[in-house]
N, C-alpha and C positions, 0 to 999 in steps of 0.2 A: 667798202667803208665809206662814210660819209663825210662829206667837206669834214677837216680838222674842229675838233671838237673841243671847248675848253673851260672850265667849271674851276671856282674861287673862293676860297671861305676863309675866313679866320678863326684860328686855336686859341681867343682868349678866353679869360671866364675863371671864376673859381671851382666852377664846376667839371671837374672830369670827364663825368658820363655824359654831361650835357655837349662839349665838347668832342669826343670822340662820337658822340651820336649825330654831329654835323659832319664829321669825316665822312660814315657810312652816308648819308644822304648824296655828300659831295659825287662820291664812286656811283650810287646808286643816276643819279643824273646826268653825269658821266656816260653810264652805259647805254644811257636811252637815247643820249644826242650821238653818239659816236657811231652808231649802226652795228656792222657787222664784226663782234671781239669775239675771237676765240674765246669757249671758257675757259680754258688752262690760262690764258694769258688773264682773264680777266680776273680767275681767283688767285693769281699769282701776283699781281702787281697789289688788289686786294690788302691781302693778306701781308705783305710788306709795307703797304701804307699805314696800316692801323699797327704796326708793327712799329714804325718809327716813330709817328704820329703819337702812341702812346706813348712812348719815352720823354720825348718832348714835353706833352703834356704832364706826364708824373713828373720828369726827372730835372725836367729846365729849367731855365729862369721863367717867369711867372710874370715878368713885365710885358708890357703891350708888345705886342708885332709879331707874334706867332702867327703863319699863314700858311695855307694851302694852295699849291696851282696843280693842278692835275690837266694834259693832255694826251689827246689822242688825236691817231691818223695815221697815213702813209705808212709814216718813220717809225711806228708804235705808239708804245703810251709812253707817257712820262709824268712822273711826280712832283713837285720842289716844295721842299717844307722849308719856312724860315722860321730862324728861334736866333731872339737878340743874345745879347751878353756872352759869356766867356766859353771857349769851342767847350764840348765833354769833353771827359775824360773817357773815352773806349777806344778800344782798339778794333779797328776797320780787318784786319787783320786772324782777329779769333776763331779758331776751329769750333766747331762742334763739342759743348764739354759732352761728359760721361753722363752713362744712363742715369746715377746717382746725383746728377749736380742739380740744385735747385733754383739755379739761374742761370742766365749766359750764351741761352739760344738765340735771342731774339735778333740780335746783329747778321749771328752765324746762319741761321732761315735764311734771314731778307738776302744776302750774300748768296745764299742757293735760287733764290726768285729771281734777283733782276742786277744789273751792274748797278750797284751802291756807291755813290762819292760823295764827299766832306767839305766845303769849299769855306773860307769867311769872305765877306764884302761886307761894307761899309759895316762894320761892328757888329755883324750878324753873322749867326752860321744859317748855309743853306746844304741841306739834304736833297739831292739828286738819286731818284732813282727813276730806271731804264729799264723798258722790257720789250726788247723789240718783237713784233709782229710774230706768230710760230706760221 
């Protein structure tokens, strides 16, 4: 792998798709500076990023300071999304619903990708997520 690799962007915007179409670039330049990623690991931290990142985006507060830090290297990759204002409401904790439920995965995937934590600091929440090296 190459020297530790590290890529920044911000989630704000009224725009959604414009938005999440910056995550995708984020990862995508991401992969090119960081050398050698497994693809499991790459479509797995992936796919958890735009995972939270969309929640965020849909589900957050809407005020300035939504951010992206995505790293890689050594230790694996790493994510941190920040999103201001008051923590959600989900539960870190949720299984998998039923084949029938029309919501509810989204948390319970990323929980199967990578170690998922919830932290606040200075009146923000930050999303950590971990995928160490396979």
């Amino acid at each position: 792998m190459a020297p530790d690799a590290r890529v920044e962007t911000d989630l704000d915007g009224p725009d959604d798709v414009a938005v999440l179409e910056r995550v995708h670039d984020a990862l995508a330049t991401l992969w090119r500076s960081a050398g050698d990623v497994a693809e499991t690991d790459r479509i797995a931290l992936e796919t958890a990023v735009v995972e939270v990142a969309g929640n965020v985006v849909r589900h957050g507060d809407h005020r300035a300071g939504r951010h992206l830090l995505l790293r890689a290297g050594d230790h694996g990759l790493v994510a941190e999304i920040t999103q201001p204002g008051p923590p959600p409401h989900v539960d870190l904790d949720a299984v998998m619903p039923g084949a029938d439920a029309e919501s509810g995965r989204g948390l319970a995937l990323t929980r199967m990708l990578v170690d998922l934590t919830y932290t606040e600091r200075d009146g923000a929440g930050i999303w950590t997520l971990v995928r160490p090296r396979a």
